[in-house]
SEVO-45386 format. One record per residue (C-alpha): x, y, z; residue in one letter. Coordinates in Angstrom, 1 decimal. Each point is the difference from the previous one (the first is absolute). Example, Ala and Ser with C-alpha at 12.3 -4.5 7.8 and 13.67 -1.06 7.14 Angstrom:
2
PT       x       y       z  residu
PT    12.3    -4.5     7.8       a
PT     1.4     3.4    -0.7       s
//
This chain:
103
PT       x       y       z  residu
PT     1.2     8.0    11.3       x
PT     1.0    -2.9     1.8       x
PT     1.2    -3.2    -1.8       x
PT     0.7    -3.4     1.5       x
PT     1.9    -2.7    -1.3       x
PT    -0.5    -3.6     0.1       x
PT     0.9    -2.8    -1.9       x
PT    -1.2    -3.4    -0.8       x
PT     1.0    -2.8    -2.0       x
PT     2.0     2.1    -2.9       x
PT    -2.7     2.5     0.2       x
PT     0.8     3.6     1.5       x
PT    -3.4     1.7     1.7       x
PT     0.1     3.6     0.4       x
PT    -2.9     1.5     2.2       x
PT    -0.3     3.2    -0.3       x
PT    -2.4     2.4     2.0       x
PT    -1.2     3.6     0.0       x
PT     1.0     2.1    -2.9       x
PT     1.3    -0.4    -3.4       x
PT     0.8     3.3    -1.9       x
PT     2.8     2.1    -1.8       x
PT     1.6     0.4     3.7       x
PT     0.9    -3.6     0.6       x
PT    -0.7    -1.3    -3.3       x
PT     4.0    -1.0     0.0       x
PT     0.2    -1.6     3.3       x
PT    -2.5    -3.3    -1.6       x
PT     1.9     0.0    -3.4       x
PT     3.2    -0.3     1.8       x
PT    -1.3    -2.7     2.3       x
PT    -1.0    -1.8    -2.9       x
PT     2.7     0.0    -2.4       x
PT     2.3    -1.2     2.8       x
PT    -1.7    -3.0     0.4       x
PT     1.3    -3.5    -1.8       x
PT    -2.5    -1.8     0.3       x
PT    -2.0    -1.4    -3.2       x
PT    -3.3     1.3     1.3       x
PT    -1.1     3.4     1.5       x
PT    -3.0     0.1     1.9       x
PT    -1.5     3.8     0.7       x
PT    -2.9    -0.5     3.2       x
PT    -1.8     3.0    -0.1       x
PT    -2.4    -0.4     2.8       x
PT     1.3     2.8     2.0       x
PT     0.3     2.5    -2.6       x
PT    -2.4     2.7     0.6       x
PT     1.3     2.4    -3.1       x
PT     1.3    -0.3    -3.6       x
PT     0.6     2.8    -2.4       x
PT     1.3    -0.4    -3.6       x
PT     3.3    -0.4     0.5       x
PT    -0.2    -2.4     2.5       x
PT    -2.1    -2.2    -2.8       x
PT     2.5     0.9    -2.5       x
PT     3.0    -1.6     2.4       x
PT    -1.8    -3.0     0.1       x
PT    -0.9    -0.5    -3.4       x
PT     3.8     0.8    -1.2       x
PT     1.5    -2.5     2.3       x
PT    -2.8    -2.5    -1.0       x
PT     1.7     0.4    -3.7       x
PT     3.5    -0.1     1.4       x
PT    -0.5    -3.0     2.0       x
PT    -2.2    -1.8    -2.9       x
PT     2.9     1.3    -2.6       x
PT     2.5    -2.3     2.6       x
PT    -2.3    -2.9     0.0       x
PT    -1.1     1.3     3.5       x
PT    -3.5     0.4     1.5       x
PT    -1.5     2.9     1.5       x
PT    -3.2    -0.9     2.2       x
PT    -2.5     2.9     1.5       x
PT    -2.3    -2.2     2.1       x
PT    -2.7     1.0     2.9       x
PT    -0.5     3.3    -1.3       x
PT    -2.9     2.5     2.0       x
PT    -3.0     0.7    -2.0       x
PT     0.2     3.8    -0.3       x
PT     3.3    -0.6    -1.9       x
PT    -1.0    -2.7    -1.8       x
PT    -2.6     2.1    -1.4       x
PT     2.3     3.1    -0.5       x
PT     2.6    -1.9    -1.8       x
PT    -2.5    -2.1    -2.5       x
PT    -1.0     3.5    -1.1       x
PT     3.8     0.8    -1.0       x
PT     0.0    -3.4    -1.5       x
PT     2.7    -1.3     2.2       x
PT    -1.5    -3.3    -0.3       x
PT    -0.2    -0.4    -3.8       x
PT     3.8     1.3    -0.2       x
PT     1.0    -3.1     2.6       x
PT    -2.2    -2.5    -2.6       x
PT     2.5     1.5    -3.1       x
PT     2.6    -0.5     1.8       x
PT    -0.6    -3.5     1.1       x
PT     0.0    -0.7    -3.8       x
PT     2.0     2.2    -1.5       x
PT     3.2     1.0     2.8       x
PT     1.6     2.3    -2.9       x
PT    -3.4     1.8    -0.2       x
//
């Protein structure tokens, strides 16, 4: 997995690309709890590969970063792992957060 950093107007981008599993699953969560700035944004474009606890990851440092008053975005994500993480309900978890950050 390779992850690229930019940053724009108090918003951090993280690109990452290839894959996201249990081997490297640290290497993102690190990247993105050193960041400071108020909002996160995961591009997923190049990501080829996500296994459970790769969705898990995300979803836990979406809580921590809603708990801080934070956002965590997931944007341009590639259909096959759309569809494999709507069947997890990875996107119905991000909507209870959203509205609930203690969920």
């Amino acid at each position: 997995m390779e992850i690229r950093v930019r940053q724009k107007e108090g918003m951090a981008i993280l690109e990452v690309e290839g894959e996201l599993d249990f081997s490297n699953v640290e290497q993102l969560q690190q990247e993105i709890q050193r960041r400071p700035e108020e909002v996160v944004e995961i591009d997923l474009q190049g990501l080829r590969f996500i296994d459970s606890s790769g969705a898990g990851m995300l979803l836990s440092q979406a809580r921590d970063l809603y708990r801080q008053g934070r956002t965590l975005r997931i944007v341009r994500i590639p259909d096959h792992i759309r569809e494999d993480l709507e069947v997890i309900g990875f996107f119905r978890v991000l909507e209870i957060l959203k509205t609930n950050p203690n969920a």
